[in-house]
N, C-alpha and C positions, 0 to 999 in steps of 0.2 A: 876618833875624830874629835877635836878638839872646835875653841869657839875663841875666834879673838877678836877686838875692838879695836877699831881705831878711827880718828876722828876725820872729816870728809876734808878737812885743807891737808892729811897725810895723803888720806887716798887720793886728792887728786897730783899730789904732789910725786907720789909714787905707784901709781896706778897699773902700771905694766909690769913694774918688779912685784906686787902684789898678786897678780892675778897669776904671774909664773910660779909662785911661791904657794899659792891655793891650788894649782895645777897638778906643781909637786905634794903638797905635801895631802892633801884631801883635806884639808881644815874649812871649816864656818869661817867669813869675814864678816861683821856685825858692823856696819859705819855708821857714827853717830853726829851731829848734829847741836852743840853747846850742851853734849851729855845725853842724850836722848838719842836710841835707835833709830832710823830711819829707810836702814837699809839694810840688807842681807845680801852677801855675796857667796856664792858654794858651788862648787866642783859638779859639773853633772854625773848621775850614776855610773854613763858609761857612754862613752862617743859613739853620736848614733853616724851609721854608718850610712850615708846614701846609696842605694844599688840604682846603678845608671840603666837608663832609660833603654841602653840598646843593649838587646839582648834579652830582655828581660820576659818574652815574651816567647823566649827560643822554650819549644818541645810541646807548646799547650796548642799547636795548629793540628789537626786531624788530618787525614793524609785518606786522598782520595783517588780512586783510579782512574774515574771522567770526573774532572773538577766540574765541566760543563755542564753536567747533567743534571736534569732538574734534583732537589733533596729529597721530593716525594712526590707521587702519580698525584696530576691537576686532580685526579675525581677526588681526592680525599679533601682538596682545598677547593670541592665545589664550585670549581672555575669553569665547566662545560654550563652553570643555566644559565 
């Protein structure tokens, strides 16, 4: 992985061919500022992946014979005093 510079009127001036070209190639973009760093542009490790919302909850539900029925005898949750 390499590290290259370039000054903030390139980067803004090429901005999307930049970021396609850091995309490609996994290089450090370093933008500087009348010679002074400022900025750090880099490739993230690895595209995070969103897993969507539906579905995502398929197989963790418990499966029951009377859904209805209560989960456990009132005496134990002391609800008859």
């Amino acid at each position: 992985m390499k590290t290259r510079q370039v000054g903030s009127a390139e980067f803004r001036d090429h901005c999307l061919e930049l970021i396609a070209e850091i995309n490609e190639t996994r290089d450090t973009l370093i933008i500087t500022q009348s010679g002074k760093p400022v900025a750090s542009l880099a490739p993230l490790s690895e595209p995070s992946r969103r897993r969507s919302f539906l579905g995502a909850l398929k197989g963790s539900v418990i499966h029951y014979d009377d859904p209805e029925a209560p989960a456990i005898d009132a005496d134990a949750w002391n609800a008859n005093r």
